[in-house]
DRENDO-1510 file (C-alpha; in Angstrom, 1 decimal, always signed):
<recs>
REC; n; res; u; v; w
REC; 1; UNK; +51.6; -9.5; -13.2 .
REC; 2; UNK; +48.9; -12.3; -13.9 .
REC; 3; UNK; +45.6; -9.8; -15.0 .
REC; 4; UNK; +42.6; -11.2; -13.6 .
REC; 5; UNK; +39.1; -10.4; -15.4 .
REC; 6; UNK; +38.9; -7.1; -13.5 .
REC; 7; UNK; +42.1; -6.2; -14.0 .
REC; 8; UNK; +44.0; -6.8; -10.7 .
REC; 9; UNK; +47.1; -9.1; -9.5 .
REC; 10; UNK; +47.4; -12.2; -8.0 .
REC; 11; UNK; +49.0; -11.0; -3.8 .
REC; 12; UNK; +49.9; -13.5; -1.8 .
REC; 13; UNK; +49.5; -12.2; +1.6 .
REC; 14; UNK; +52.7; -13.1; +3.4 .
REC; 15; UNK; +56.4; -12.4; +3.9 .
REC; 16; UNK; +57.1; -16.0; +3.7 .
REC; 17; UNK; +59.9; -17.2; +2.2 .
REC; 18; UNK; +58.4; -20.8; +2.4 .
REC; 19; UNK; +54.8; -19.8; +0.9 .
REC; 20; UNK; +56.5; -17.8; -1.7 .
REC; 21; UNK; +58.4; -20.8; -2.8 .
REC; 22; UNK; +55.2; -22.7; -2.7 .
REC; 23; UNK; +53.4; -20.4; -4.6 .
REC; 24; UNK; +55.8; -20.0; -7.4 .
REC; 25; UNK; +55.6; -23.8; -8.0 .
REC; 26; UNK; +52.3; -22.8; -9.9 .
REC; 27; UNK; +54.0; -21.0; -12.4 .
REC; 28; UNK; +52.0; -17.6; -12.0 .
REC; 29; UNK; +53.2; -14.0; -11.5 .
REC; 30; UNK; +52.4; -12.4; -8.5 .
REC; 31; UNK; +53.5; -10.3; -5.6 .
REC; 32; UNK; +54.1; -11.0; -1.6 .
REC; 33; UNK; +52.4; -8.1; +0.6 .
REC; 34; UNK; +53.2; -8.3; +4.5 .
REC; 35; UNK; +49.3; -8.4; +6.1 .
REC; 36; UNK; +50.7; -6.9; +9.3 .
REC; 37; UNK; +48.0; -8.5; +10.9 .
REC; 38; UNK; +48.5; -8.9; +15.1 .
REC; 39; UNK; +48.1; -12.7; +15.5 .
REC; 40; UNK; +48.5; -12.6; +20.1 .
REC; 41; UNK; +44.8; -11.9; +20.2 .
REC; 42; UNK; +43.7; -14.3; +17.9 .
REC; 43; UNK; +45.8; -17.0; +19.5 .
REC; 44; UNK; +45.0; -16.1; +22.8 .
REC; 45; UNK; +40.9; -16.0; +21.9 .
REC; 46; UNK; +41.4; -19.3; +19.9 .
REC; 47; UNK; +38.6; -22.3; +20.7 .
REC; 48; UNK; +40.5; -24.7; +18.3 .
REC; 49; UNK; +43.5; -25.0; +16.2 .
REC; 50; UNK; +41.3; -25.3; +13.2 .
REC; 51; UNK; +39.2; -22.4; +14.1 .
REC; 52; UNK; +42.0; -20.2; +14.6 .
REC; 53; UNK; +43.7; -21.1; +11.4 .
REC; 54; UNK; +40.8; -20.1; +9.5 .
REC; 55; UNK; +40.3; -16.7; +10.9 .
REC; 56; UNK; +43.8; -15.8; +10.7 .
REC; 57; UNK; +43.7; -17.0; +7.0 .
REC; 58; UNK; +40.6; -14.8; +6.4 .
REC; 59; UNK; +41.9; -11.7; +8.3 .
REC; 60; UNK; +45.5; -12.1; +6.6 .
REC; 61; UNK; +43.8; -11.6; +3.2 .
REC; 62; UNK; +41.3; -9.3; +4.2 .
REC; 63; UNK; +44.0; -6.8; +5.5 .
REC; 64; UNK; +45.9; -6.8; +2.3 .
REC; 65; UNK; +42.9; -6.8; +0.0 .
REC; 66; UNK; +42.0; -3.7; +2.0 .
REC; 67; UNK; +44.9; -1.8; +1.2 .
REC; 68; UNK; +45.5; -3.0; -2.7 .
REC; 69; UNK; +41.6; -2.5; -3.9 .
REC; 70; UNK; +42.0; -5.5; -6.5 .
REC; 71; UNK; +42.9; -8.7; -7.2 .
REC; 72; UNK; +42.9; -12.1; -6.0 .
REC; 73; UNK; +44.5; -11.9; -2.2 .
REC; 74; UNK; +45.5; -15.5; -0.7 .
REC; 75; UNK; +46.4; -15.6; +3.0 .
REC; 76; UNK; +47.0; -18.7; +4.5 .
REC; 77; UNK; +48.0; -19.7; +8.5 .
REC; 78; UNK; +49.2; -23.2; +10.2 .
REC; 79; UNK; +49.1; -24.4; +13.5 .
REC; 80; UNK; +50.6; -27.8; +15.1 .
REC; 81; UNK; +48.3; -29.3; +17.8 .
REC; 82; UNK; +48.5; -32.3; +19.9 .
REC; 83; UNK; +44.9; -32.4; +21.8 .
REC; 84; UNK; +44.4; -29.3; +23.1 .
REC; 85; UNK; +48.0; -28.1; +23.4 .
REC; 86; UNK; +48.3; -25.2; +20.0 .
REC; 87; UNK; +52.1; -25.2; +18.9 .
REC; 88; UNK; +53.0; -22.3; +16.8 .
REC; 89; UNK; +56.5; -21.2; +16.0 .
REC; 90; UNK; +59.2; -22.0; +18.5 .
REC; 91; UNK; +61.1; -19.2; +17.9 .
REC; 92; UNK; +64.5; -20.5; +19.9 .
REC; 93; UNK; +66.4; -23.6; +19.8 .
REC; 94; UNK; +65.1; -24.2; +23.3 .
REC; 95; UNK; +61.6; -23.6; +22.1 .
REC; 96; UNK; +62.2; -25.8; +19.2 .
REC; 97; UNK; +63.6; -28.9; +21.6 .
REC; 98; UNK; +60.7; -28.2; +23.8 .
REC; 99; UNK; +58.1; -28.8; +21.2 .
REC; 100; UNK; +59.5; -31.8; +19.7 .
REC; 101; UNK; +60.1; -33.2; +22.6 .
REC; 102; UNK; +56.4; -32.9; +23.8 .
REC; 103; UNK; +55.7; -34.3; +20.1 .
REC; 104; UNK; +57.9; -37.2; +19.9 .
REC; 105; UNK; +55.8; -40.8; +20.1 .
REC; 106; UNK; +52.9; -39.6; +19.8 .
REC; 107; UNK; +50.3; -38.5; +16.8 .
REC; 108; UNK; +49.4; -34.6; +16.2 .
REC; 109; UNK; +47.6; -32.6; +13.8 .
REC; 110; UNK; +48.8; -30.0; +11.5 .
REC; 111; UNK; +45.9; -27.6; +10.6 .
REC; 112; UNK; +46.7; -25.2; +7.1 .
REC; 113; UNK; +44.0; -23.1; +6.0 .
REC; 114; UNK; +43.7; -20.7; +3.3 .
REC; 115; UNK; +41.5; -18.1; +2.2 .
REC; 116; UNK; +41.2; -16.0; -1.3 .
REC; 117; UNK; +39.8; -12.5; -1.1 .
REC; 118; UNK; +38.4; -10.8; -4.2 .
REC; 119; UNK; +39.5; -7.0; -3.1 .
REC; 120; UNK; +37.4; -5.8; -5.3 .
REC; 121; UNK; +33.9; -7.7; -4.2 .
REC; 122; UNK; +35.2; -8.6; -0.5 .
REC; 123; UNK; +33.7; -12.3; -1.9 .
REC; 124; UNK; +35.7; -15.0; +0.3 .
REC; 125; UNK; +36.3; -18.5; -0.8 .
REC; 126; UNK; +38.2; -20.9; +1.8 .
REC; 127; UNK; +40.0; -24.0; +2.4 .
REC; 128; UNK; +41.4; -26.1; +5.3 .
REC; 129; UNK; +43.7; -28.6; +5.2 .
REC; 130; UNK; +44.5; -31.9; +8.1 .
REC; 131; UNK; +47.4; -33.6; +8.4 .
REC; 132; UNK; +48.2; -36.5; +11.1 .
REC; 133; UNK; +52.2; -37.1; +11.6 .
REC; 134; UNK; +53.2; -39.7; +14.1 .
REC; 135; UNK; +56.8; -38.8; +15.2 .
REC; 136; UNK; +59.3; -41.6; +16.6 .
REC; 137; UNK; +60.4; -41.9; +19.6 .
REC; 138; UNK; +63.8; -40.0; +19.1 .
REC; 139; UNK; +65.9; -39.4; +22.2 .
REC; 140; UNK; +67.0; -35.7; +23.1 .
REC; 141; UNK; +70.5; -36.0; +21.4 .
REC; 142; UNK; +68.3; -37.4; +18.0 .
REC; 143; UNK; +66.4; -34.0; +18.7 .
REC; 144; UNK; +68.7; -31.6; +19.1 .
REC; 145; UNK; +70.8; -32.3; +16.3 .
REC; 146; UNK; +67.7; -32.4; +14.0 .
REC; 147; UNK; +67.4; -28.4; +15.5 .
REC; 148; UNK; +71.0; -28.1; +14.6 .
REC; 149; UNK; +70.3; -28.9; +11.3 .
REC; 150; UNK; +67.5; -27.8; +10.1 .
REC; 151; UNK; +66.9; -24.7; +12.4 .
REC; 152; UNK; +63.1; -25.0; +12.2 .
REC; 153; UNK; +62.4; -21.9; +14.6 .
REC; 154; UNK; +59.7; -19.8; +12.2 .
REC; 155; UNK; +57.9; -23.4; +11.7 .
REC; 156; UNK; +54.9; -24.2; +13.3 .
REC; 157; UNK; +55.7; -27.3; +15.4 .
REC; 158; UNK; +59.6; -27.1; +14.9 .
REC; 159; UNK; +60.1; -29.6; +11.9 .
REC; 160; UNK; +60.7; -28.9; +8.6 .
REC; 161; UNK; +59.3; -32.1; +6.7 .
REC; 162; UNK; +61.1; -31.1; +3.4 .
REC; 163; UNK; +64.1; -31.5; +4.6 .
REC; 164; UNK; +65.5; -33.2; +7.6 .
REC; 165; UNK; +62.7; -33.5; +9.4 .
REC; 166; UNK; +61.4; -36.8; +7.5 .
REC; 167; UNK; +63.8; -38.4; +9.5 .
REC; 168; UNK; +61.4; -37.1; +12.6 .
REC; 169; UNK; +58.3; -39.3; +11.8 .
REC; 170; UNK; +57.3; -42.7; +11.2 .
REC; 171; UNK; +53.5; -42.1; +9.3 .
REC; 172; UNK; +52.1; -38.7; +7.9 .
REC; 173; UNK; +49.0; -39.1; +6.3 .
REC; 174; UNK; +47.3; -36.1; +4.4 .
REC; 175; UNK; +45.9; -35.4; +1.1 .
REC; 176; UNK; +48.0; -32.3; +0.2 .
REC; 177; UNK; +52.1; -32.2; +1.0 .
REC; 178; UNK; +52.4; -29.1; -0.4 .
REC; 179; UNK; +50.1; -28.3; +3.2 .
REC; 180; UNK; +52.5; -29.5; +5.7 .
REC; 181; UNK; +55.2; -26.7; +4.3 .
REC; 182; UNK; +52.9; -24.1; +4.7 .
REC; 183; UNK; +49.6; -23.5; +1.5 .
REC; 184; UNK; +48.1; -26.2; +0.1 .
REC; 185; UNK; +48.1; -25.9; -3.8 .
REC; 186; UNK; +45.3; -27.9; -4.5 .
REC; 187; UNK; +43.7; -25.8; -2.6 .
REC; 188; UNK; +44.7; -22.8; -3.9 .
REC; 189; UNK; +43.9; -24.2; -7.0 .
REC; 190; UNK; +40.7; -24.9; -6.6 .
REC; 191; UNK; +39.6; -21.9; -5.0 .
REC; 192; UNK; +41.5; -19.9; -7.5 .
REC; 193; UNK; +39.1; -21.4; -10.2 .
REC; 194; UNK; +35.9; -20.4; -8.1 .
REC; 195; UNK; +37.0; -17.0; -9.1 .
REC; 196; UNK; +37.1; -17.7; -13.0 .
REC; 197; UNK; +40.7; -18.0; -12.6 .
REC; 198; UNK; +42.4; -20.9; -14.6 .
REC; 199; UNK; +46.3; -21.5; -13.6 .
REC; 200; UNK; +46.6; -23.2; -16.7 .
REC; 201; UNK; +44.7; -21.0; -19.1 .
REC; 202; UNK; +47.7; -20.1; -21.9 .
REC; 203; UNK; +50.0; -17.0; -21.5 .
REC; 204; UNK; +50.0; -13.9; -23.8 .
</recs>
């Protein structure tokens, strides 16, 4: 484990295999607890993509850091939007096809957002993240053979953009890649540092 200053891990406060990967770009030990955290009402009491991605962030890391007592807890959440229509995971293939379908020529926002809990202050530090994709004007067969191959169903908006699914769009335009695959290192980062905690300070 990565000891912090009071003596607790780094959690990351998901199952996913895709934030796990993320995370462990940064080099740091650290273990993955599920937050169990029911997202229906959330998404059903939701004013705003961004809004929503935020509190599910905050509650995702507030649920673990309950339960563990200390350490640095980072949850993070995503949501696709185009206007006022919220995408989330598709789920299916038919789901997926749907999705990209409704996205295809036109522009839409990804919102990430990620919060660090200090479990054993409750202090919150928080980030969130925009990214604008404009996706070409694929026909269906283009679509579903993307679905075939990537099989985006747990992916917010149904595209994975490190793989295949940079064939989907013409123009993404964000400050942080790392965000459209799920947590924004720079981010995480930064926020980590706000704690006193240096991702590059030397090993043992």
């Amino acid at each position: 484990m990565t000891e912090l200053r009071h003596g607790g891990p780094v959690i990351l406060a998901s199952t996913s295999r895709y934030r796990r990967a993320l995370l462990s770009r940064l080099g740091l030990s650290f273990e993955c607890v599920d937050p169990a955290v029911d997202e229906a009402p959330f998404q059903a009491a939701a004013s705003s993509p961004d809004a929503l991605v935020r509190r599910l962030a905050r509650e995702k890391a507030r649920a673990v850091a309950a339960r563990v007592g200390s350490g640095l807890v980072i949850g993070s959440d995503q949501c696709a939007a185009l206007g006022s229509t919220m995408l989330g995971k598709p789920g299916t293939d038919a789901n997926a096809l749907a999705q990209l379908r409704m996205l295809r020529g036109t522009t839409h926002e990804l919102w990430t957002a990620v919060a660090i809990v200090d479990a054993s202050t409750g202090r919150v530090e928080e980030a969130l993240d925009r990214t604008r994709l404009a996706m070409r004007p694929l026909t269906d067969t283009q679509l579903a053979e993307y679905v075939r191959r990537d099989v985006p169903l747990d992916c917010a908006g149904s595209y994975k953009i490190e793989r295949a699914g940079t064939a989907l769009f013409s123009r993404v335009e964000c400050e942080d890649p790392t965000a459209i695959e799920g947590l924004p290192l720079t981010a995480v980062v930064a926020l980590l540092d706000r704690f006193g905690f240096d991702v590059l300070a030397p090993g043992p």
